[in-house]
N, C-alpha and C positions, 0 to 999 in steps of 0.2 A: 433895437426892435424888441418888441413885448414877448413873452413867453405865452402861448396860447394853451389853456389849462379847460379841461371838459370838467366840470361840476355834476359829478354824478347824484343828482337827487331830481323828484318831479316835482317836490315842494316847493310851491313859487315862493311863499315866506322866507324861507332857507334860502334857497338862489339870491334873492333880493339883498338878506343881512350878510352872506356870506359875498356876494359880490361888490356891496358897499366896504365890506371890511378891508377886502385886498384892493380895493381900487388904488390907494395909498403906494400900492404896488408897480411894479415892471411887467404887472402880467392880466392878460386878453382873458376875464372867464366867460365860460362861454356853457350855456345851460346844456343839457344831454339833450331835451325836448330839440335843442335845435339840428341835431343827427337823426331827429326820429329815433332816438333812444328809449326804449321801454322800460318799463318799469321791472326790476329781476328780483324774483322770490327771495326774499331774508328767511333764510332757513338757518340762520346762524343763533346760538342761545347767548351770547354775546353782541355787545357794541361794537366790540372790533372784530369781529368773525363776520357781521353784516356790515360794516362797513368795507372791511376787503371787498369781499361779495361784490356791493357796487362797484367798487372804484376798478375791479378788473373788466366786470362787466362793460364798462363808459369806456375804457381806455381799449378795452381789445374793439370794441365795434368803429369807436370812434380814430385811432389809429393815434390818441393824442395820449399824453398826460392828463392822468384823475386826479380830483382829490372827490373823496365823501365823505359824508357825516352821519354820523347814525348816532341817535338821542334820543333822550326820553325822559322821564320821569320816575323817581324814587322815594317811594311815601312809606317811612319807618311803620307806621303803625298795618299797613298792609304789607309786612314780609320785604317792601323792595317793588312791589309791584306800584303801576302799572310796568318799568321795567321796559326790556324791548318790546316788548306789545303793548306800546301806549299809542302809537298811530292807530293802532284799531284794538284799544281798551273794550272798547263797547262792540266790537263784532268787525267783520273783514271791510265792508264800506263805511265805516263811523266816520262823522265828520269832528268836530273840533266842539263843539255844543253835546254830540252824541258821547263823546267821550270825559268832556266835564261833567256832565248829568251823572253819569255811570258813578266818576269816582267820589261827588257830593255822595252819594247815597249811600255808596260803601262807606264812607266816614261819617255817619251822622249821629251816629252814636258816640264818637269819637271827641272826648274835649279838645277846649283850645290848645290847652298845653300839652298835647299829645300826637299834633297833627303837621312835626317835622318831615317837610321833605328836601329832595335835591335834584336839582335838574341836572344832568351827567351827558357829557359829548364828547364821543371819539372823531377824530380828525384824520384820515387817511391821508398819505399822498401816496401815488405809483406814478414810477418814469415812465412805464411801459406795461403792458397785462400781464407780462411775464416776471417783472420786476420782485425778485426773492425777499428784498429788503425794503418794505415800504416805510414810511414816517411814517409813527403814530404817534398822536397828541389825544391829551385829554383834560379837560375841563370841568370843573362842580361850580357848582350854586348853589346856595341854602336859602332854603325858606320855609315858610309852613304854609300847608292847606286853607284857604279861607272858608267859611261856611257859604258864601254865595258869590257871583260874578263883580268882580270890580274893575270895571277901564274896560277900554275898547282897543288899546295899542295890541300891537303884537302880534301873535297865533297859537294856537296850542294850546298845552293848561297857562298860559300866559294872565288870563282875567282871574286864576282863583290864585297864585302862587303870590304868597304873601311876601315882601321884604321887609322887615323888622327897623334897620339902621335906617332904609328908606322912607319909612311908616308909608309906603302904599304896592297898591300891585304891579306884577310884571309887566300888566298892560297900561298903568300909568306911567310909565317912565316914555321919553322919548326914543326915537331909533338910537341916535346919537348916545343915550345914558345908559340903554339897554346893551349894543354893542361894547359898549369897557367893563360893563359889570358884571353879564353872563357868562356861562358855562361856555358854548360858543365862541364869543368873545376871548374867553381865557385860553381854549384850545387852540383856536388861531392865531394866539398871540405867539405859544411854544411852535405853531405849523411854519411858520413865516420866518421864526428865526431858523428853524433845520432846514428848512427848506431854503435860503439866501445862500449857503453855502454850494449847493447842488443846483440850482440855476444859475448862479456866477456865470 
C-alpha cells in the first residue's frame, strides 16, 4: 500500500514536477489545495525556515505527512537576491512575467559575463507537525541571467535562466531533462534516498 504524502505548496508548477518526480515512487502525493489547505505566511529569512513553515502547516491541518519546497533564485550580481522573495520579486501578487520584467531591468546594465546565477531548493520532509527531526535536502543549479525570454517550458525565471553546457534555457529543456538536471530535481534525489529508510 502507497504511503499517502500532502505536498505542501499552491504552485501547480511545483505539485506537477514534484509529483512526476516521486511517481517512480511507493508513495500517493496528494496536493494541500486538495484539504483546502491555504496558503501560510513565509516569514522565514531562510529556505529552510519557510520550508518547515509549510510543511508543519499541510501536515498538522491535513493530519498526514509533508514534504515542501521552498526556492528561488540567486543572482551574484544583485547580493543573492531575488533570494526567498522571488515568488514576489516584483511585489506580493507578481506573477511569473511580473517578476522576470523586474529582474531583466535590475540587470541591464549588467554584462554577459557577469550575470551568474543559481536556482537553490530546500526539500523538507515531516512524519507529523510535531516531527522535531525533519529531512532536509538541498539542491543548486547554475546558470546565468539571459538579457531577454527564451522558451516557453517550465515556470518561474525558467525562460531567462541560461544553461551554458546545455547552450539553451530552462524553459527549453523538456519536463523529463529538466527534472535530472535541476536544483529540485537534485534535492529530491537526496529526499527520496532519506526518506526510503523511514517509510520502509
Amino acid at each position: 500500500m502507497s504511503q499517502k504524502i500532502v505536498l505542501a505548496t499552491g504552485n501547480q508548477g511545483k505539485v506537477n514536477e514534484l509529483s512526476k518526480m516521486l511517481s517512480a515512487f511507493n508513495l500517493n502525493v496528494v496536493a494541500q489545495s486538495e484539504f483546502a489547505i491555504g496558503e501560510v505566511a513565509e516569514t522565514g529569512t531562510t529556505f529552510v525556515e519557510n520550508a518547515i513553515i509549510k510543511a508543519r502547516h499541510a501536515a498538522r491541518i491535513s493530519g498526514l505527512p509533508a514534504i515542501a519546497d521552498d526556492s528561488g533564485l540567486a543572482v551574484d550580481a544583485l547580493g543573492g537576491a531575488p533570494g526567498v522573495y522571488s515568488a514576489r520579486f516584483a511585489g506580493d501578487n507578481a506573477t511569473d512575467k511580473d517578476n522576470i520584467n523586474k529582474l531583466l531591468v535590475d540587470l541591464k546594465d549588467v554584462p554577459e559575463g557577469q550575470r551568474q546565477a543559481r536556482f537553490l531548493c530546500v526539500l523538507v520532509y515531516l512524519r507529523h507537525a510535531d516531527d522535531p527531526t525533519p529531512l532536509i535536502c538541498q539542491g543548486e543549479w547554475h546558470g546565468a541571467i539571459t538579457a531577454k525570454i527564451i522558451g516557453t517550458n517550465g515556470f518561474g525565471y525558467d525562460p531567462v535562466f541560461w544553461l551554458r553546457e546545455q547552450n539553451c534555457s530552462s524553459a527549453q529543456l523538456s519536463p523529463e531533462q529538466k527534472n535530472q538536471l535541476s536544483h529540485r530535481g537534485k534535492a529530491l534525489a537526496l529526499l527520496v534516498k532519506a526518506m526510503e529508510s523511514q517509510i520502509a
